[in-house]
C-alpha positions as CSV (number, residue, x, y, z in Angstrom):
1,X,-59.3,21.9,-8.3
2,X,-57.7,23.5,-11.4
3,X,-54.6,21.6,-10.9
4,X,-56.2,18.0,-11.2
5,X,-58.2,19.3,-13.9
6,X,-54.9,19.9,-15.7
7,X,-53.1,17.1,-14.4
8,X,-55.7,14.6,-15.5
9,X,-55.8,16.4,-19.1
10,X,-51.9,15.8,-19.5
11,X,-52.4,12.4,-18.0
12,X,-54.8,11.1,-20.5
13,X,-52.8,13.1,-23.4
14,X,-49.9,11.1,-22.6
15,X,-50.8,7.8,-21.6
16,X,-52.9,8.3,-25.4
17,X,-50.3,8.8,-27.3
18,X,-48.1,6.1,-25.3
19,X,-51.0,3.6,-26.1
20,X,-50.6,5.1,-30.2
21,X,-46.5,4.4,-30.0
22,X,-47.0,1.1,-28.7
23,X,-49.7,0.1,-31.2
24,X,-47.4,1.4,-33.9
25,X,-44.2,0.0,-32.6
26,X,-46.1,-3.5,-32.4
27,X,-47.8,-3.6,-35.8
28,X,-43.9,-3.1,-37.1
29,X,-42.2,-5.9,-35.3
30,X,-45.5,-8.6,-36.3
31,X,-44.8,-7.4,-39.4
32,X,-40.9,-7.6,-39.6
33,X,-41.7,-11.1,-37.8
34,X,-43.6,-12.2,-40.4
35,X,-40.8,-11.3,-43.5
36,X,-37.7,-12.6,-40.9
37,X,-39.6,-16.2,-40.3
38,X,-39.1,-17.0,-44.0
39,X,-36.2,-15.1,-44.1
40,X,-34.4,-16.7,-41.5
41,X,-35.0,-20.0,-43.0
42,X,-33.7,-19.2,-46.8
43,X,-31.2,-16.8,-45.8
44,X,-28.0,-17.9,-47.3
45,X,-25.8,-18.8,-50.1
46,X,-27.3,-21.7,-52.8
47,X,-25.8,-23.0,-56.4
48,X,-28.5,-23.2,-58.9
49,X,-28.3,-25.9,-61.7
50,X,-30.1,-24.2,-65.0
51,X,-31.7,-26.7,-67.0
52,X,-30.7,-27.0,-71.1
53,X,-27.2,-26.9,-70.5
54,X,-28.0,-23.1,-69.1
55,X,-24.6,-22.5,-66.6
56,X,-24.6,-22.3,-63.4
57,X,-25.8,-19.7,-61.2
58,X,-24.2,-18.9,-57.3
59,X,-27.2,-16.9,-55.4
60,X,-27.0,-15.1,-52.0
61,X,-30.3,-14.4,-50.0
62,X,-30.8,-11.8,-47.0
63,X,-33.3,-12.5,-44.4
64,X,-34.1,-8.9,-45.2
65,X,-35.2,-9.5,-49.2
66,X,-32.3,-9.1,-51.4
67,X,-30.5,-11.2,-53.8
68,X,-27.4,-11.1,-55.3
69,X,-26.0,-13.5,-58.1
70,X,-23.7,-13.8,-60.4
71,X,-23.8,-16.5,-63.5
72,X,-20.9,-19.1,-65.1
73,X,-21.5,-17.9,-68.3
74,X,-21.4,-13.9,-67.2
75,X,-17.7,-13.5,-68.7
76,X,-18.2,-14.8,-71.5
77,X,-21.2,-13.0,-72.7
78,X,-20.1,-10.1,-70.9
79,X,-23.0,-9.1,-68.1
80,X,-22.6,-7.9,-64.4
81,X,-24.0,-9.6,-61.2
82,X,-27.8,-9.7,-60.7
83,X,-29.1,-7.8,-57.9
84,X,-32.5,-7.6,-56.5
85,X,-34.8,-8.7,-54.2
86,X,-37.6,-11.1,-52.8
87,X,-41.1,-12.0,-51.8
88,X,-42.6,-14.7,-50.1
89,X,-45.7,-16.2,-52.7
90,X,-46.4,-19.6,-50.4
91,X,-45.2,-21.4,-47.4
92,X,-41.8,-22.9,-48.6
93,X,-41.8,-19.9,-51.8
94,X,-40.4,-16.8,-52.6
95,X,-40.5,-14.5,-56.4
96,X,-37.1,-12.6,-57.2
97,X,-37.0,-9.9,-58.9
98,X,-33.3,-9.2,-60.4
99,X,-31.3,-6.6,-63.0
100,X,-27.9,-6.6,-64.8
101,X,-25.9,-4.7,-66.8
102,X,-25.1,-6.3,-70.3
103,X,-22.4,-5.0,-72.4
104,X,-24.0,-5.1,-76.4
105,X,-22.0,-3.9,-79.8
106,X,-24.0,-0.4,-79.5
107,X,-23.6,0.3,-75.5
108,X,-24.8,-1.2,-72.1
109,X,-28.3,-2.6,-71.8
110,X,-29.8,-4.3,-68.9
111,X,-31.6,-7.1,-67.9
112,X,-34.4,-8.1,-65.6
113,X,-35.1,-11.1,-64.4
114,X,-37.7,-13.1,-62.2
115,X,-37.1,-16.3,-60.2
116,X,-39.7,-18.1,-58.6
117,X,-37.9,-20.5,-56.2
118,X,-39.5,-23.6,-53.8
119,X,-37.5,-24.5,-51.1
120,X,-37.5,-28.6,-49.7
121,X,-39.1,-29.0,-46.2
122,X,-35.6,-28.2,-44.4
123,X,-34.4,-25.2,-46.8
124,X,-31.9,-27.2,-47.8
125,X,-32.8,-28.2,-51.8
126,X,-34.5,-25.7,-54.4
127,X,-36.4,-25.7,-57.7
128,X,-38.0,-23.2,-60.1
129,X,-37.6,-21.6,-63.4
130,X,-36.9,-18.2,-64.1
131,X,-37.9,-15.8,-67.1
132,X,-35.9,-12.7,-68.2
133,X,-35.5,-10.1,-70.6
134,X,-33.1,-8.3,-72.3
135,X,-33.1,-4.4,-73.2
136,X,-31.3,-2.2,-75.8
137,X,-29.0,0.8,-74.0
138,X,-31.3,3.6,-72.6
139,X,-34.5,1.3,-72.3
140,X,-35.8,1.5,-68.9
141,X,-36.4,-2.2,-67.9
142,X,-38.5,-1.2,-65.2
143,X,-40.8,0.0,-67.5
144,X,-43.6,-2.8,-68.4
145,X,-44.1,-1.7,-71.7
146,X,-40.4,-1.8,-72.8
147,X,-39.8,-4.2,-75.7
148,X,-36.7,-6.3,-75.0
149,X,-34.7,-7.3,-77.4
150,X,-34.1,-11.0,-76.0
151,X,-36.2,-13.7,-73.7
152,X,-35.2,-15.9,-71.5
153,X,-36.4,-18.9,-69.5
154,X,-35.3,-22.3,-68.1
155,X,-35.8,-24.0,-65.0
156,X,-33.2,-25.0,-62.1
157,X,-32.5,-27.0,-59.0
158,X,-30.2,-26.4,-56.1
159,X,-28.8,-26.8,-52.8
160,X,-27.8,-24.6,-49.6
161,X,-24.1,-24.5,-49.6
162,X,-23.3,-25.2,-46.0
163,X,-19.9,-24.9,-44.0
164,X,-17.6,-28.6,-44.0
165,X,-15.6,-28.6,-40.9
166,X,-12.5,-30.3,-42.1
C-alpha cells in the first residue's frame, strides 16, 4: 500500500510540473510568434528617401527587433551608424528607437532618434518621419530629461532593396 501511495505522489508531482513547463514553453513560442510574423515580413535591408533635401539613409531590420543604419550625409558631419531597435505600433507599423555617436568641437555626443515607419500591403514600399535629438559629450540620451542641444525631424519614403538576378 505504501508504495502506491508514494508512487502516485511522485506521479502527480511530475506530470504537474510537466503540465507547468509546457505552459511556460507555450506562452514563449505564441509570444515569439507574434514578434516573428511582423518580423518576418519587414525583415531586410530598405533605402529611405528623407524629405527637405535630408540625404539618404540605408536601414537593416532583424526579424528579431534591431535596426542598424547608417546616413549619406554621416562623413560629412562626422556621426557613426545608428543602432537600435523596433516595435510593432499597428498592423503594417513598427517605432525605432536609434543612437549615434557624433563627433562635436568639445568631444563626442550622441544622438537618439525615433522612426515611425508604415510598410505598403506587400512590405515592399515605406513611409514615416522621424524626430531626433542631439546631446553635448557626457549627457546621457537615455535620460528623458536631458536637454539636447539640436532637433531634428523630416519625413521619408522607401523601398525593400531586393536581389536582381542578372
Amino acid at each position: 500500500m505504501k508504495h502506491k501511495r508514494i508512487f502516485s505522489v511522485y506521479t502527480q508531482a511530475i506530470l504537474s510540473v510537466f503540465l507547468f513547463l509546457s505552459l511556460l514553453c507555450s506562452h514563449d513560442a505564441v509570444a515569439g510568434k507574434h514578434v516573428s510574423a511582423i518580423g518576418g515580413k519587414i525583415a531586410g535591408t530598405y533605402l529611405l528617401n528623407e524629405d527637405d533635401d535630408g540625404g539618404f539613409r540605408i536601414v537593416t531590420i532583424t526579424a528579431d527587433g534591431s535596426w542598424f543604419g547608417i546616413h549619406s550625409y554621416q562623413f560629412k558631419n562626422t556621426f557613426s551608424n545608428q543602432q537600435g531597435s523596433w516595435k510593432q505600433t499597428g498592423e503594417r507599423k513598427i517605432t525605432a528607437g536609434t543612437l549615434n555617436f557624433t563627433l562635436l568641437d568639445d568631444g563626442v555626443g550622441s544622438s537618439r532618434f525615433n522612426f515611425t515607419v508604415e510598410f505598403d500591403n506587400a512590405f515592399q514600399q515605406v513611409s514615416g518621419y522621424l524626430t531626433g535629438k542631439m546631446f553635448s559629450p557626457g549627457v546621457d540620451p537615455l535620460d528623458p530629461v536631458a536637454v539636447p542641444i539640436k532637433t531634428f525631424k523630416n519625413t521619408f519614403t522607401g523601398k525593400r532593396l531586393t536581389v536582381v538576378d542578372n
